[in-house]
C-alpha positions as CSV (number, residue, x, y, z in Angstrom):
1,X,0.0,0.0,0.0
2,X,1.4,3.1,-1.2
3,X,0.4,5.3,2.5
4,X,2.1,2.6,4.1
5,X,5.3,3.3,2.3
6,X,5.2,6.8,2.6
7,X,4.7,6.8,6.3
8,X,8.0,4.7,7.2
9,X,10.3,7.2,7.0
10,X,7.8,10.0,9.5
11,X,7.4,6.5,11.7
12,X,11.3,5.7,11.9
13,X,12.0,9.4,12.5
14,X,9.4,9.8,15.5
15,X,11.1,6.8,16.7
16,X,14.5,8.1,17.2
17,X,13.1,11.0,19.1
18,X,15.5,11.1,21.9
19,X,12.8,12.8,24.8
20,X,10.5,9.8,25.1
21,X,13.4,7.4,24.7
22,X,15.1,9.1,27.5
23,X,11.9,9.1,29.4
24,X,11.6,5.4,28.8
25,X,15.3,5.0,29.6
26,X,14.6,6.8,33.4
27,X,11.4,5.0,34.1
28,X,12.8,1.4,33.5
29,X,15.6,2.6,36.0
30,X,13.9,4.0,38.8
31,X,12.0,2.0,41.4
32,X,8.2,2.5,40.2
33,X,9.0,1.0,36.7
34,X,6.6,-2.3,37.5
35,X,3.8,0.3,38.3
36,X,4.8,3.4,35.3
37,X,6.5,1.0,32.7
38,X,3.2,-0.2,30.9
39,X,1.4,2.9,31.4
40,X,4.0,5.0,29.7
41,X,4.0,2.3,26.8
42,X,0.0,2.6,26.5
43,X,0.3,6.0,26.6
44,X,2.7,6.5,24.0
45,X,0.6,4.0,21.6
46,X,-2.5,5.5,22.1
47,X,-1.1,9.4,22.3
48,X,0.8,8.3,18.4
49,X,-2.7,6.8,16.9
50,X,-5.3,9.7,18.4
51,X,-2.3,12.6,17.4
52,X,-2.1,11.2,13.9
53,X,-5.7,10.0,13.6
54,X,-6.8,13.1,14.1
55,X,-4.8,14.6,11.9
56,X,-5.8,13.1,9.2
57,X,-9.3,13.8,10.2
58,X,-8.3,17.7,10.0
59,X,-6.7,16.8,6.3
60,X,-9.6,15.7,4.8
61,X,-10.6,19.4,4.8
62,X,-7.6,19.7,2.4
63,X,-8.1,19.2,-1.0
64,X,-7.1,16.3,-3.1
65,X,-7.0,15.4,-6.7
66,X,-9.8,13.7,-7.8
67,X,-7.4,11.5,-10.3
68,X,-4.3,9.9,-9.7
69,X,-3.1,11.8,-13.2
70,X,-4.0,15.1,-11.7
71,X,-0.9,16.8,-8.8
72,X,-1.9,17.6,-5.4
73,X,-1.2,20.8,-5.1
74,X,-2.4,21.7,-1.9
75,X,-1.2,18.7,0.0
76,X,2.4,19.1,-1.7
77,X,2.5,23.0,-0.2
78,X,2.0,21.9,3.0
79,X,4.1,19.5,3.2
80,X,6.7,21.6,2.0
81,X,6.0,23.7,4.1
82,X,6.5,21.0,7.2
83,X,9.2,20.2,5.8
84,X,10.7,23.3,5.8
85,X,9.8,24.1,9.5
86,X,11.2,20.4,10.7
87,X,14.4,21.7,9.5
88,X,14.6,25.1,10.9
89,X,13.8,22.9,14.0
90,X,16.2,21.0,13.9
91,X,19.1,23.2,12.8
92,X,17.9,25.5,15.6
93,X,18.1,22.3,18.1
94,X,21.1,21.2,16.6
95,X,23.2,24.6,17.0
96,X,21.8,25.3,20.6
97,X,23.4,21.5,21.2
98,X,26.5,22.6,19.9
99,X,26.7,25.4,21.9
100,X,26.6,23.8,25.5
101,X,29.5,22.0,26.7
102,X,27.5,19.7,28.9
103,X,23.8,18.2,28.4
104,X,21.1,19.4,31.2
105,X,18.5,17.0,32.1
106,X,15.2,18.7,32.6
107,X,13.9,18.2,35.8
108,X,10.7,16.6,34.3
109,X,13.1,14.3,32.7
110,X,14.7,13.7,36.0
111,X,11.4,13.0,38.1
112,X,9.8,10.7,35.4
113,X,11.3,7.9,37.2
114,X,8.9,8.9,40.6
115,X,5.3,9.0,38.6
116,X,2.8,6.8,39.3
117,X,1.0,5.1,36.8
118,X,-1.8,7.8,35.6
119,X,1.0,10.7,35.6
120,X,3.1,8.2,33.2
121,X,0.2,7.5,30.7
122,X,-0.4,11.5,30.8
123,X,3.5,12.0,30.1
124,X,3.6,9.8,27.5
125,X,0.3,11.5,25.6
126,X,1.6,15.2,26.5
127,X,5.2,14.1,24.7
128,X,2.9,13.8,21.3
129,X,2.2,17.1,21.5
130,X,5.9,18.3,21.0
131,X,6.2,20.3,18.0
132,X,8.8,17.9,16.3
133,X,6.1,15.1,16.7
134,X,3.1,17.5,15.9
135,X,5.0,18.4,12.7
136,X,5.5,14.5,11.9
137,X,1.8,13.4,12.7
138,X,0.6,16.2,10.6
139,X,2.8,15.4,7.6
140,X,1.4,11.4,8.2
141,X,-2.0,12.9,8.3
142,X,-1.4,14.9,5.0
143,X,0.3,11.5,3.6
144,X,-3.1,9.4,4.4
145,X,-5.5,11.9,3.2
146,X,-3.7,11.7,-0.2
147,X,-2.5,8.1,-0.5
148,X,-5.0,5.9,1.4
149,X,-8.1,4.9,-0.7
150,X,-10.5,3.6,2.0
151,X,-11.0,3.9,5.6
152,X,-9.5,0.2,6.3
153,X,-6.3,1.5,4.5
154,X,-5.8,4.8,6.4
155,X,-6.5,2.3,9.5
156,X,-4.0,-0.1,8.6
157,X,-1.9,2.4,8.0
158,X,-2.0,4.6,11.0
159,X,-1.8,0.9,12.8
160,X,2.0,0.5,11.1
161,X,2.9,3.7,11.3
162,X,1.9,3.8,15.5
163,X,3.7,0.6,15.9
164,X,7.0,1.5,14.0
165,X,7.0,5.0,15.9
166,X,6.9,3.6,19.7
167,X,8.8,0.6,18.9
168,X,12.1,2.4,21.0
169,X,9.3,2.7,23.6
170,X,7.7,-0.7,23.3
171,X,11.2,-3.0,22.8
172,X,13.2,-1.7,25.8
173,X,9.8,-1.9,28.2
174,X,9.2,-5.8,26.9
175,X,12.7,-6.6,26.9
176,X,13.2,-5.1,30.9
177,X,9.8,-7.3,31.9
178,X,11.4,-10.2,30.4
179,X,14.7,-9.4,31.4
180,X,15.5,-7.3,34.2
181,X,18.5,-8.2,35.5
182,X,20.5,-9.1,31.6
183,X,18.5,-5.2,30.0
184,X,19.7,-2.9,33.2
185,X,23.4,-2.7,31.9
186,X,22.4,-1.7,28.6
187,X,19.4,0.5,29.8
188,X,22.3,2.4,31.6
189,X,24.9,3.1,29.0
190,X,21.9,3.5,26.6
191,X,20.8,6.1,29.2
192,X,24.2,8.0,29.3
193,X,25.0,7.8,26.1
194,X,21.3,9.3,24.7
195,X,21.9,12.1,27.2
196,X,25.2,13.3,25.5
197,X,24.2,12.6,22.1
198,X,20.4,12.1,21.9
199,X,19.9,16.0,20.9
200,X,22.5,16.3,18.3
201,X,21.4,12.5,16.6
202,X,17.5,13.5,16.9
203,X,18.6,17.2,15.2
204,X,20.2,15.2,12.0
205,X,17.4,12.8,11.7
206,X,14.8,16.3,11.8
207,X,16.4,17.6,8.8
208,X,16.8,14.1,7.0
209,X,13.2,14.0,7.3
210,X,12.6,17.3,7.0
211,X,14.1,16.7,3.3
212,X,12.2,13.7,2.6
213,X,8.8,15.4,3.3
214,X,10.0,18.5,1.1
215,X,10.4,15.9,-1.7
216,X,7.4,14.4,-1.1
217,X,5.6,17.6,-1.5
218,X,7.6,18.5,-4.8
219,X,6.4,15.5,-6.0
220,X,3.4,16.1,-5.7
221,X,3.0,19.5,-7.4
């Protein structure tokens, strides 16, 4: 399915997002992680789907060519227009990374470890809301609207796409209930190393796809 394919690269990008990796990261290594672990992944499935759902829901307002032989004007503006802001936003992220010799953690960052099980499913639908992600769902909506025929396709779609996109949420959570003891190591150095490079790797990956959607978008016109 053609949505499908076009959705991979927004999916793979969200998922490298280093906040709710880091967030995932302190919550499997603070004491409440049996009680927040789940929640957080819940929340971060459901807060991907409703985000990107809804997007599309607000796309369908956009027009689309009625043939496949006609461009789609309107939906290749705005996506080059996304793509244009990802980029600013990351270049922006990228140079104010540069320019700090050591990484702060936020203090939300640092106390995600102490919520309870609600406060983790609200974190992880509030992080879908960043305007990195916001940009992203809005480009998948866009991407649906013009490439899904029926409602089952956008669903299946949207199903991938949500999947691929919490996947660094959903493997690390799975692999720590399996395997506490053999993941915390890695959950550690994966920990440290996201804080002093997360930033810079999630600013290189925002104009990467920040290219890719501006393509898209010229194809389309």
């Amino acid at each position: 399915m053609q949505a499908i394919g076009h959705l991979l690269p927004f999916a793979v990008a969200l998922a490298l997002s280093a906040v709710p990796i880091l967030a995932t990261l302190f919550i499997l290594l603070s004491p409440n992680r049996k009680r927040s672990a789940l929640p957080f992944l819940i929340g971060s499935l459901v807060g991907i789907f409703v985000v990107a759902a809804l997007c599309t829901l607000a796309a369908q307002a956009v027009p689309a060519a009625r043939s496949p032989r006609r461009p789609d004007t309107v939906i290749g503006a705005l996506e080059i227009i996304i793509g244009a802001a990802l980029i600013v936003l990351a270049i922006f992220s990228f140079r104010r990374a540069r320019k700090r010799s050591n990484t702060p953690i936020p203090n939300w960052l640092k106390s995600s470890g102490s919520l309870g099980p609600w406060s983790s499913f609200g974190l992880a639908l509030v992080l879908n809301i960043r305007p990195k992600a916001l940009l992203i769902a809005v480009a998948a909506g866009l991407t649906v609207r013009a490439d899904a025929d029926t409602l089952t396709d956008a669903v299946i779609a949207l199903a991938i796409y949500t999947v691929i996109a919490a996947s660094t949420v959903l493997v690390p959570i799975i692999a720590t209930i399996a395997a506490p003891e053999r993941t915390e190591p890695k959950l550690v150095a994966g920990r440290d190393w996201m804080i002093r490079n997360g930033e810079a790797i999630t600013s290189i990956i925002g104009v990467v796809i920040g290219v890719v959607i501006v393509g898209m978008g010229l194809g389309r016109l």
